[in-house]
N, C-alpha and C positions, 0 to 999 in steps of 0.2 A: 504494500500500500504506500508504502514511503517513496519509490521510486517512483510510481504512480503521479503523486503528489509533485514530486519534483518534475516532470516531464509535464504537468496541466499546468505549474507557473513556471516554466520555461517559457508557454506556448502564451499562455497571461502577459510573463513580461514581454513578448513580443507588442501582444495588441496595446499594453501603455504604453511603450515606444512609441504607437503610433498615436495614441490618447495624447501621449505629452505633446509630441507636435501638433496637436489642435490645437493648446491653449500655449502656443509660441507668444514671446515674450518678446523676439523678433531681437532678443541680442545672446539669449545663452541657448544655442543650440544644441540640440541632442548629438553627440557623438557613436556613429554609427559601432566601433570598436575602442574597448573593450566592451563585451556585451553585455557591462555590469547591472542593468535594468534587468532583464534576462534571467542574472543568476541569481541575481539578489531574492529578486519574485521566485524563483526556484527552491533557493534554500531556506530563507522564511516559512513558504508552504507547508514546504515537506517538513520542518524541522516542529510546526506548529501544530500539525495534520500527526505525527509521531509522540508529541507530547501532550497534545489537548484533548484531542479527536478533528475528526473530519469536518464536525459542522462550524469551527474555527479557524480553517482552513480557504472558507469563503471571506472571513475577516481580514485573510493575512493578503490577499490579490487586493480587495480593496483600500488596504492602508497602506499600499506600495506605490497602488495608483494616486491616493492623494498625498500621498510623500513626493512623491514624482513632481507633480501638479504644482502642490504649492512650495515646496522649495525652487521650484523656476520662477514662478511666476507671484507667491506671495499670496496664492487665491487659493481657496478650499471651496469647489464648483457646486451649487447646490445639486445639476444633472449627475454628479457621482453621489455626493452626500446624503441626500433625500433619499433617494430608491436604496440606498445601501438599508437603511433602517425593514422595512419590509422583509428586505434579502434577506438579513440576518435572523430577523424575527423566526421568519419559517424554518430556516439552519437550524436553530434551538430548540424550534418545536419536540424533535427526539430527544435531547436532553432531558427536558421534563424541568427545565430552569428559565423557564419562558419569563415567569411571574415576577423572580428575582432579576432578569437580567430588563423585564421593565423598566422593575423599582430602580433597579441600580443606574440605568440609561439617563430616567428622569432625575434622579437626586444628581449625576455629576453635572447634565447642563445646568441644573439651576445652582450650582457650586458657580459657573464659568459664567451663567447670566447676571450672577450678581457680582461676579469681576468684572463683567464687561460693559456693564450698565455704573459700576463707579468709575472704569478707566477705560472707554470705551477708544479713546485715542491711542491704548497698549495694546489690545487684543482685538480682533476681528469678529464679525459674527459665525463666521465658518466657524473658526474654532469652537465658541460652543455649540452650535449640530455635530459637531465633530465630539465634542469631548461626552454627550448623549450617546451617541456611537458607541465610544470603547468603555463606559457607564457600561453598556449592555453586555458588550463581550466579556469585561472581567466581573464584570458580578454573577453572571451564569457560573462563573468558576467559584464562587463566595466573595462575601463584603471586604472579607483579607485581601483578596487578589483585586478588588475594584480599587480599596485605599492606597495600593502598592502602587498599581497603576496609575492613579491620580498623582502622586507623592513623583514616582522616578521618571514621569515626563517632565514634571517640573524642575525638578534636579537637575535633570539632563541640559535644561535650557537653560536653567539657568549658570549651569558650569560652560557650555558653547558661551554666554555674554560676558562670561570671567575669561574667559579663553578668548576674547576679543580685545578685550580691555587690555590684559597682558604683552600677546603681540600688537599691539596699538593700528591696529585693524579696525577699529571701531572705537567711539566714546558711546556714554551712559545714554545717548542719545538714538544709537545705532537700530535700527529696525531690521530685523530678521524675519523669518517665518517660523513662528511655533507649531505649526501642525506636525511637524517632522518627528520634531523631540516628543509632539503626545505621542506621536505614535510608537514610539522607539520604548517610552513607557511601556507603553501596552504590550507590543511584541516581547518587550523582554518578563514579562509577567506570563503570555502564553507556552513565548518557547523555555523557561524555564518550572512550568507546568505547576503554577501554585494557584 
């Protein structure tokens, strides 16, 4: 099944190769080689698909593609973000963790809507549909794995804008795209299977 997995986001990260060049940003272009979109969607999958189950595995093509997405371009597309919700929903259905991975969905955007409604000039609105999103995937896992998830995206961002500071690559001023680091959260909560 794992290899399985690996060869369906192989074939995934092709088609966001081709999703990213949709929402071209017309200055950082997709580099055809190495085919790290590709592998990345590959080993994610598989590695997610081996420590979760399968219906998490649907989670891991769509947070590659909005990884993709918005670190080009700074934008978390509502045409991905929206229908991922649905997707996922039915994914979980064999879980039997529907209910929890509601609750959980609901309680992190409105964690991130009430960041985003005090500082709505730091964070985007993508990000909270997004942050509803991986609400739903780690909490299907339990409330430990949603809290974990919340916590080590933030972490993660906020060590990248210390890591900017440092190489003087950016001041306290510096706008990045968080979607990435949720995501990186999240994935590292699935593929380490808590």
């Amino acid at each position: 099944m794992v290899a399985l997995m690996a060869l369906l986001g192989l074939l995934c990260g092709r088609a966001i190769r081709a999703l990213a060049d949709t929402y071209d940003d017309g200055v950082t272009p997709v580099p055809p080689w190495p085919p790290a979109i590709e592998v990345v969607c590959a080993a994610v999958t598989a590695l997610v698909a081996w420590r979760v189950g399968l219906p998490y595995a649907c989670f891991a093509v769509i947070g590659v593609a909005l990884a993709v997405v918005d670190w080009r371009t700074s934008l978390l597309p509502d045409a991905i973000t929206l229908p991922a919700y649905p997707v996922m929903a039915l994914a979980l259905v064999p879980t039997g963790e529907l209910p929890a991975a509601l609750a959980g969905g609901a309680a992190l955007a409105a964690v991130y809507g009430v960041l985003w409604f005090a500082r709505p000039y730091a964070m985007g609105l993508g990000d909270v549909k997004l942050a509803g999103l991986i609400g739903m995937t780690s909490a299907a896992l339990g409330w430990q794995s949603l809290v974990v998830a919340a916590f080590a995206g933030q972490l993660l961002g906020a060590l990248y804008a210390v890591a900017l500071l440092v190489t003087k690559r950016g001041t306290r001023h510096t706008e990045f795209p968080f979607g990435p680091f949720m995501l990186l959260g999240a994935f590292s909560v699935l593929c380490l299977g808590w």
